[in-house]
Each structure stands twice: as C-alpha cells, then as structure tokens.
C-alpha positions in Angstrom: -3.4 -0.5 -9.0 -1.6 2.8 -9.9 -2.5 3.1 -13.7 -0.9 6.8 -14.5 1.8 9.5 -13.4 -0.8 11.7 -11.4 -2.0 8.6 -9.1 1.3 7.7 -8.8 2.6 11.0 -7.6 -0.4 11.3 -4.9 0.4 7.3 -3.7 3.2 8.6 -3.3 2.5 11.3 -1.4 0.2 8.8 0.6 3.1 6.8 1.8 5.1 9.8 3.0 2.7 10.7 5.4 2.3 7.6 6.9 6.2 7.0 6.5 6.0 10.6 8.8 2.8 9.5 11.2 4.8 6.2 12.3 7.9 7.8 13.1 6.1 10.6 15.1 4.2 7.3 17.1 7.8 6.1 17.2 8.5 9.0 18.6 6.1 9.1 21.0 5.4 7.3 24.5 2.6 5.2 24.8 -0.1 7.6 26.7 -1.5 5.5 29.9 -5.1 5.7 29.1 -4.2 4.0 25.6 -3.7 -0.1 26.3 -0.7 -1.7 24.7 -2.8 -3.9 22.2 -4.2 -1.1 20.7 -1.0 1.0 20.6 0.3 -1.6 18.4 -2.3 -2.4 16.5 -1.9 1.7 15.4 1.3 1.0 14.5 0.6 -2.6 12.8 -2.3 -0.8 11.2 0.1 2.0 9.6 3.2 -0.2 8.7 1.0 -2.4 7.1 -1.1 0.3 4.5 2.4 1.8 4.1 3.7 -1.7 2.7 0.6 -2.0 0.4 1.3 1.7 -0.8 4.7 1.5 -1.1 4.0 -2.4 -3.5 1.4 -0.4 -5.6 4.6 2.2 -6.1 7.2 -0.5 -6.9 4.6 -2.4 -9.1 4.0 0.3 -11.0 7.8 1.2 -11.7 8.0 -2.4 -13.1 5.2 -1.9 -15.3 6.1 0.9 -16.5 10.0 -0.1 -17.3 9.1 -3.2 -19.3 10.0 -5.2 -16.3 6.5 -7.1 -16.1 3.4 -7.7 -18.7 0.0 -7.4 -17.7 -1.7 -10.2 -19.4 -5.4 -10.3 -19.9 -7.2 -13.6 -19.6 -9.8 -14.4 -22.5 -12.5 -16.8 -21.6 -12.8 -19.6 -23.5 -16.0 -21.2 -25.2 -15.6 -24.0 -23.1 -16.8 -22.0 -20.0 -19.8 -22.5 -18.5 -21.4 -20.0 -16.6 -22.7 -21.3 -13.0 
C-alpha cells in the first residue's frame, strides 16, 4: 500500500520500467534456446506485477481524493483469542 507522495512517485517509476521491459520482450523474438512456456511465463510474470503496481497507483489516487475510507476494525470484547 502506497501511504505518501515519495512511494508513490518511485511505484510509479516501478511500473514504467516494466511498462518499458514488456514492450522491449514484445519486441523481441523468442530466442531458440528459451522454450515457449517460459517465454510467457516472462511476460505473464511482468504483466502481472505491472497490474499490482499500477492498482497500488490507482488505489492510492482514490484515497487520497476522498473517493474511498480506510476503515479500521476494533475488536470487540466478545473476542476470544484461540
């Protein structure tokens, strides 16, 4: 969770550069001695922590527009430890 300008700004800058590494593997052919299962796992692999950066981005926007309240849960004294 992105909790302040400066880790929001390097998230940021996080998700660029895997925004830029999966359109240079786009980009580039599938070398032989790689097999096609792991070639796109790579890519699966980098679409899919560029999704989670670019949620932390978009969750934090709403936070910090009003758009959505954190809300804290309280135990109550009902609980019972196990």
């Amino acid at each position: 969770m992105i909790k302040n300008e400066r880790q929001r700004r390097i998230t940021r800058a996080h998700a660029e550069k895997f925004r830029d590494a999966l359109h240079e593997l786009a980009a580039t052919p599938r070398p032989k001695n790689v097999p096609m299962k792991l070639w796109e796992a790579q890519t699966a692999g980098l679409k899919s922590q560029l999704q989670d950066l670019e949620a932390e981005l978009q969750e934090y926007e709403t936070l910090k527009t009003g758009g959505r309240k954190i809300s804290r849960w309280i135990p109550s004294k009902d609980c019972r430890r196990y």
